[in-house]
C-alpha positions as CSV (number, residue, x, y, z in Angstrom):
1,X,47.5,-94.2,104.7
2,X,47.3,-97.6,106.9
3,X,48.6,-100.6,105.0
4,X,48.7,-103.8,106.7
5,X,50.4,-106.7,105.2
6,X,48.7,-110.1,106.1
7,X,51.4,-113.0,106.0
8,X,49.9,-116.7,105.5
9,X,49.5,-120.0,103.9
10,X,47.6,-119.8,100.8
11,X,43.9,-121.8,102.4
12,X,44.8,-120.3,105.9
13,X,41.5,-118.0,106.0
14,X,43.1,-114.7,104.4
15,X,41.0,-113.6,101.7
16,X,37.3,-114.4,103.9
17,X,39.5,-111.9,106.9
18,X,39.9,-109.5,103.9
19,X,36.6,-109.6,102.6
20,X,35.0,-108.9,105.9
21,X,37.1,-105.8,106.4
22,X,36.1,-104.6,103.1
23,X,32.6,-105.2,103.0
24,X,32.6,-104.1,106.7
25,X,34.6,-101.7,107.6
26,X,35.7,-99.7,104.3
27,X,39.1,-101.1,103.5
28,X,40.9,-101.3,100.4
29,X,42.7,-104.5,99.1
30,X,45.6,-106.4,97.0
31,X,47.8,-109.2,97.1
32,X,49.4,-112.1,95.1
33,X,46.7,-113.1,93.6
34,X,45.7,-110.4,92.2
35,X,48.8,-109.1,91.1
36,X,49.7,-112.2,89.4
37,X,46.3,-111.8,87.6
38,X,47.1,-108.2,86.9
39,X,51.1,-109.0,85.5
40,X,49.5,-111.8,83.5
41,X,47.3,-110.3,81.0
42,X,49.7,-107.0,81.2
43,X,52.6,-109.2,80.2
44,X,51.4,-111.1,77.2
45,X,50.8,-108.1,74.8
46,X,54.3,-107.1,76.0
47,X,55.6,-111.2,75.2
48,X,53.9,-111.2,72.0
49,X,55.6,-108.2,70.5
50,X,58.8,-109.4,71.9
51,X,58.8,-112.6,70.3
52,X,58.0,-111.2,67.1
53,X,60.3,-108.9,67.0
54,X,62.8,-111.7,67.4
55,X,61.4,-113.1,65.1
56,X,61.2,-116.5,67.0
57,X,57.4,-117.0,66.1
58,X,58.3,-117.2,62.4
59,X,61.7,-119.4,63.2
60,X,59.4,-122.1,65.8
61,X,56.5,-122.3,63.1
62,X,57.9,-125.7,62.0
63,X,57.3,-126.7,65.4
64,X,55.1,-124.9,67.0
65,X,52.2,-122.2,66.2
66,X,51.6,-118.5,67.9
67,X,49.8,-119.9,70.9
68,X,52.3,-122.9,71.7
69,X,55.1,-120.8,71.9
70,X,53.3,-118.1,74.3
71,X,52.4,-120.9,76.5
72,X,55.6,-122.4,76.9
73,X,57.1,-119.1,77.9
74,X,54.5,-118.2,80.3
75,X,53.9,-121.3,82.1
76,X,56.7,-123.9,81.0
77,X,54.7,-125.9,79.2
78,X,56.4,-127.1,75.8
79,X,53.9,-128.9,73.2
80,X,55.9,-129.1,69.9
81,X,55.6,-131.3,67.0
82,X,58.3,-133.6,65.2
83,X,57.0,-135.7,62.4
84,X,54.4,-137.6,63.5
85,X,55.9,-137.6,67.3
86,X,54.0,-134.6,69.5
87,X,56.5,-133.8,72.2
88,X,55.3,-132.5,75.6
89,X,58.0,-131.3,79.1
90,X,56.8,-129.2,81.9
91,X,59.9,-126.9,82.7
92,X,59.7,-125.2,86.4
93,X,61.5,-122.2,85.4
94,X,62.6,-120.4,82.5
95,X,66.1,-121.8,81.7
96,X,64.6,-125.1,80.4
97,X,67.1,-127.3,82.2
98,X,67.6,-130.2,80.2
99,X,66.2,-129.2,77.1
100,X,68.9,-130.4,74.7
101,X,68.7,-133.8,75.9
102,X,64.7,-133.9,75.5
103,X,65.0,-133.0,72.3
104,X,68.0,-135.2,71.1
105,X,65.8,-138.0,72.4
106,X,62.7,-137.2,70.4
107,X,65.3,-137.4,67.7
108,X,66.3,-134.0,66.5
109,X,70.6,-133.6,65.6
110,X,73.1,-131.8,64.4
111,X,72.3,-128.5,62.6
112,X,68.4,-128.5,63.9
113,X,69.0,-129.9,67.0
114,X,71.3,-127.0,67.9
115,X,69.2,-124.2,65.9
116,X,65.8,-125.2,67.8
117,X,67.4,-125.6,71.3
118,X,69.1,-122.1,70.8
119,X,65.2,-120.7,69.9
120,X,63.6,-122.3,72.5
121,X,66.4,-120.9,75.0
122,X,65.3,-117.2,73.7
123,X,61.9,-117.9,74.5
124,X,62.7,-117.8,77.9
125,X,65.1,-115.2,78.3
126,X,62.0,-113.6,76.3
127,X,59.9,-114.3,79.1
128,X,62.2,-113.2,81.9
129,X,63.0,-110.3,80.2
130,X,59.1,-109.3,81.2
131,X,58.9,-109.8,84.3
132,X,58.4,-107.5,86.9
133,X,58.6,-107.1,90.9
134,X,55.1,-107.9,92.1
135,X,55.8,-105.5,95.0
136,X,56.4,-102.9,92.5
137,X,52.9,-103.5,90.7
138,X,51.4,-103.8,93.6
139,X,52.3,-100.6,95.1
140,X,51.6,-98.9,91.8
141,X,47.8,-99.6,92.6
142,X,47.9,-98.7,96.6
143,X,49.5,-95.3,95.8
144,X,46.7,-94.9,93.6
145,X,44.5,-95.0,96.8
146,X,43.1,-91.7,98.8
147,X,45.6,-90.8,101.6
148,X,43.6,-91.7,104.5
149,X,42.3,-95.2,102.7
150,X,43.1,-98.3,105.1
151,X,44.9,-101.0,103.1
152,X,45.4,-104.9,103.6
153,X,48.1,-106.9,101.6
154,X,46.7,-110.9,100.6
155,X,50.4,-112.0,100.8
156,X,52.3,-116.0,100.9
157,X,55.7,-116.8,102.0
158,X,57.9,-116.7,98.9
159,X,59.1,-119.6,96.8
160,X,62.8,-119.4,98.0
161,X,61.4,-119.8,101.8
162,X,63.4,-116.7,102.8
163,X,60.7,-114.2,104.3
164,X,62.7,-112.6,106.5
165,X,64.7,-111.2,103.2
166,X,61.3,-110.8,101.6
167,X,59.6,-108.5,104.1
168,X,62.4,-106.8,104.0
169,X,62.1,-105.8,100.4
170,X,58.8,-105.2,100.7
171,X,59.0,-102.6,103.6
172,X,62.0,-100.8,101.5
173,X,59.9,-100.8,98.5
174,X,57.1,-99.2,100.5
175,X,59.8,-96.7,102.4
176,X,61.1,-96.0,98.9
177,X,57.4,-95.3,97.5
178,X,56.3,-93.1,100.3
179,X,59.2,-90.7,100.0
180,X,58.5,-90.3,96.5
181,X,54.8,-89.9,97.3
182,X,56.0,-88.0,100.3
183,X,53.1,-89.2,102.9
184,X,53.3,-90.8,106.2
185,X,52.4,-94.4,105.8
186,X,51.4,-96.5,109.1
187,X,53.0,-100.1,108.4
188,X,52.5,-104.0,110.2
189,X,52.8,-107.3,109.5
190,X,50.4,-109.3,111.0
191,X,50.7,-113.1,110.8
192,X,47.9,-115.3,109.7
193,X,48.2,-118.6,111.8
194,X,46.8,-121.4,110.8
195,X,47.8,-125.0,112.3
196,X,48.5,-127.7,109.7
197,X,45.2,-129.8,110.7
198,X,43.5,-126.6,110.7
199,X,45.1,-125.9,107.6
200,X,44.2,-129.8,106.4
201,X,40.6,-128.9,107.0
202,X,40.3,-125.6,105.6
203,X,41.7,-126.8,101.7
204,X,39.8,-129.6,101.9
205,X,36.4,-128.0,102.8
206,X,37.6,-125.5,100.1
207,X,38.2,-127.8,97.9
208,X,35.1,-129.4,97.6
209,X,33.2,-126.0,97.5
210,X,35.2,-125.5,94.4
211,X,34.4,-128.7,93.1
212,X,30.0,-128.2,93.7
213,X,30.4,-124.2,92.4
214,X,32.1,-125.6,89.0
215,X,35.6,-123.2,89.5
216,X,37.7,-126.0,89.9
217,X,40.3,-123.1,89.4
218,X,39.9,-122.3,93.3
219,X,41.2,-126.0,94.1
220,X,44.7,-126.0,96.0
221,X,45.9,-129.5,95.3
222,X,49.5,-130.4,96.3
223,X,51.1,-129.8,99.8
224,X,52.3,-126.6,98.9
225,X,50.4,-124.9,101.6
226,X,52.1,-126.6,104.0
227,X,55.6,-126.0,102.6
228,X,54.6,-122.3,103.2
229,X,53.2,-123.0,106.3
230,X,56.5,-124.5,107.6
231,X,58.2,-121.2,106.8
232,X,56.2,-119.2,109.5
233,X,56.3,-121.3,112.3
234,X,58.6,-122.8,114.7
235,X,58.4,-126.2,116.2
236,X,59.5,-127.7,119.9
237,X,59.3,-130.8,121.2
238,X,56.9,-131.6,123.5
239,X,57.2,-132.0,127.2
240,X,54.3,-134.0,127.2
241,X,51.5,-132.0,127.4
242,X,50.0,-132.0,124.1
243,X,47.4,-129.3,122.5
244,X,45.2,-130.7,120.5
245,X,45.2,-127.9,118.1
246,X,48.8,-127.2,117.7
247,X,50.6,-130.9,118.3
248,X,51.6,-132.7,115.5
249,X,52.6,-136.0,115.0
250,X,54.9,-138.3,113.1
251,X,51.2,-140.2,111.6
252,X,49.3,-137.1,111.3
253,X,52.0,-135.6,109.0
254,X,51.7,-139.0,107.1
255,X,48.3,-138.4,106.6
256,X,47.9,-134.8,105.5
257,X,50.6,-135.6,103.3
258,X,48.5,-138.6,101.3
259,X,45.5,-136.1,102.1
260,X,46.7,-133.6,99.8
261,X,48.5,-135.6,96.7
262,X,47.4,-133.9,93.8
263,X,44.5,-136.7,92.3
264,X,46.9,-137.3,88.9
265,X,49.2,-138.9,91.0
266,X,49.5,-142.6,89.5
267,X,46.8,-141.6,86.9
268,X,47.3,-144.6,84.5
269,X,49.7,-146.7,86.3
270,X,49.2,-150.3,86.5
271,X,49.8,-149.9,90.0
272,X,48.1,-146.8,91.0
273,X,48.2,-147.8,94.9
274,X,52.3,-148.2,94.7
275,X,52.2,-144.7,93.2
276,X,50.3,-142.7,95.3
277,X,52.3,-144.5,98.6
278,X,55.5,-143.3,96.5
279,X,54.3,-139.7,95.9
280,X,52.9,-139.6,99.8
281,X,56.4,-140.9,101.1
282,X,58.5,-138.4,99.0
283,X,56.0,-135.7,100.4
284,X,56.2,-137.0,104.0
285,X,59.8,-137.1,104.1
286,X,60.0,-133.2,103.1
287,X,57.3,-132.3,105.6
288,X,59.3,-134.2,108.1
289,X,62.1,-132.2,107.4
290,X,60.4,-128.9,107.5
291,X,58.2,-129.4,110.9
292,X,61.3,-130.7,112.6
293,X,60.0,-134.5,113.8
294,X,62.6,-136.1,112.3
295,X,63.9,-136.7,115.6
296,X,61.0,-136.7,117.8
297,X,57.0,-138.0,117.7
298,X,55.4,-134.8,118.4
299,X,56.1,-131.3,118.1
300,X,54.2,-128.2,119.1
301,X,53.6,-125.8,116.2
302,X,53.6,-122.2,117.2
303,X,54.0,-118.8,115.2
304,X,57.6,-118.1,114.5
305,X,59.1,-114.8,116.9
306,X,61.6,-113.5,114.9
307,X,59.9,-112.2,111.8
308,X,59.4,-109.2,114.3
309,X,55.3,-109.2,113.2
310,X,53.4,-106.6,115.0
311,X,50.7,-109.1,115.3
312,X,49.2,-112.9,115.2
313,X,45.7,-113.7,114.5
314,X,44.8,-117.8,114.6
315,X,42.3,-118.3,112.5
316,X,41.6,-121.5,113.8
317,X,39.9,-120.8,116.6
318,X,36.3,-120.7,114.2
319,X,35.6,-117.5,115.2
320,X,33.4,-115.7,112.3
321,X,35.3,-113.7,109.5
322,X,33.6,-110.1,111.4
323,X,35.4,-111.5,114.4
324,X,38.3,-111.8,112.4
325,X,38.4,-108.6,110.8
326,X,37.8,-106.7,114.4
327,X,40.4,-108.4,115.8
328,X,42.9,-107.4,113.1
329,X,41.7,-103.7,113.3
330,X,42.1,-103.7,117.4
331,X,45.5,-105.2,117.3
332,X,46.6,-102.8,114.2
333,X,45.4,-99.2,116.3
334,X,48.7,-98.6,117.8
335,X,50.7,-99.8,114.2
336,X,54.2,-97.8,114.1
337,X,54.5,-95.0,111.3
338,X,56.6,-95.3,108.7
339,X,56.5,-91.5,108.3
340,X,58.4,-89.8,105.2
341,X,57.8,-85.8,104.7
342,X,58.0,-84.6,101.5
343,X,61.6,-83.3,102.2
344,X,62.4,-87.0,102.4
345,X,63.2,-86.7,106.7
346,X,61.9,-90.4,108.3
347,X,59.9,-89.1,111.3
């Protein structure tokens, strides 16, 4: 078995590369999107029962019904009603942080104030309790593959930013799946460059085809992208020669990052322009930080060496997605094998 993982920004051109090699050429695919899909409608029958069974539906009812409660474990979103008040908080992760005080100041004290926080905490130790390693799922479908199928792997750079650590799981989880499977497994990372006005380009051009096709679900709004981006490069000063394709400046930075504020931003402000310059400077200054031109006015952006990838394809360059795909296969021939006999011996 061949499985290649493809490392990139989400927008960068991965899933038209994978398509082509699919359709073309006969290969198999996965990746997070995918697998988020899959662990999503997996996990909710799985939630469901949990919750019940802790009986925190029947002790939120008050509050909340069935559907409330599953959405605010799943996605952090708590809708919950007090009187004639209806409360709404987006939590970003599963411990709720700063719960108690959102509810003490829709009103709630004493006795109920404690008994609902305590609830609502379950929730999402419910939620955590369900989650599993996407690598895991992920490989559960592969190994499901023939043994000579040729496999490529749709993945981002994590949330934490550490993909070094992350690529390292994900080869030990693969290592640790072929010896039970017993099979030698040929294994690369191949990088998926994309520059960040390349990058610009390719979300908004994606963008607005999600917007004229009516799946406004394939929009990528934020400058999340970019964060990710940041992770797989590395950035020098210039010596003055600039590349038109890879240089980035102090203003360009400026401008992909009001570019690519989500459209909410100052949605019914008084003074939506002071907003969105707000929202675009808090972005900018991030960026700044992560493409290194805090101290300089240009930088050229170029694949980062040390993630040891076997091998980098730009898709920039607007070369088609067959070119693409034929590419990847040429610079994947020669891959190394991580090779595990059945008596568990790395050849």
């Amino acid at each position: 078995m061949k499985i290649v993982l493809l490392l990139g920004a989400s927008s960068a051109g991965k899933s038209t590369l994978c398509d082509a090699l699919i359709r073309e050429h006969g290969w198999h695919t996965h990746g997070v999107d995918k697998v988020n899909e899959i662990l999503g409608r997996e996990r909710t029958p799985l939630l469901l029962k949990k919750l019940r069974a802790q009986a925190l539906i029947e002790r939120l009812s008050p509050y909340m019904n069935e559907q409330a409660i599953t959405k605010l474990a799943e996605t952090g979103q708590l809708e919950l009603v007090h009187g004639d008040t209806t409360i709404k908080h987006q939590f970003n992760s599963p411990d709720f942080q700063g719960l108690e005080v959102i509810l003490t100041r829709a009103g709630f004290a004493d006795k109920e104030l404690e008994d609902l926080t305590h609830s609502l905490h379950e929730v999402g130790k419910v939620f955590e309790s369900c989650l599993r390693n996407p690598f895991d799922r992920m490989l559960e479908d592969v190994f499901e593959l023939p043994p000579d199928a040729s496999v490529i792997i749709d993945q981002v750079p994590p949330n934490d930013g550490d993909v070094k650590s992350n690529l390292d799981e994900f080869r030990e989880k693969l290592l640790a799946r072929a010896t039970v499977d017993g099979r030698p497994i040929e294994y690369a990372t191949v990088l998926a460059f994309c520059p960040p006005k390349a990058l610009s380009d390719r979300i908004h051009q994606r963008n607005e085809s999600a917007i004229i096709s009516g799946n406004l679900g394939n929009k990528r709004e934020g400058v999340f992208p970019f964060l990710q981006l940041s992770q797989l490069i590395s950035a020098a000063e210039t010596d003055g020669a600039l590349d038109e394709a890879r240089t980035l400046s102090k203003m360009q930075l400026l401008l992909i990052a009001l570019r690519h504020l989500p459209p909410s931003v100052g949605e019914g402000e008084t003074n939506k322009a002071k907003a969105v310059f707000k929202a675009g400077a808090h972005e900018y200054r991030e960026l700044m930080k992560r493409f290194k031109l805090s101290d300089t006015s240009n930088v050229i952006i170029s694949p980062r060496a040390d993630l040891d990838a076997h091998a980098v394809i730009d898709l920039s360059t607007g070369a088609s997605p067959s070119d693409f795909a034929r590419e990847l296969i040429a610079k994947t021939l020669d891959i190394p094998v991580l090779s595990i006999t059945a008596l568990g011996k790395s050849m």
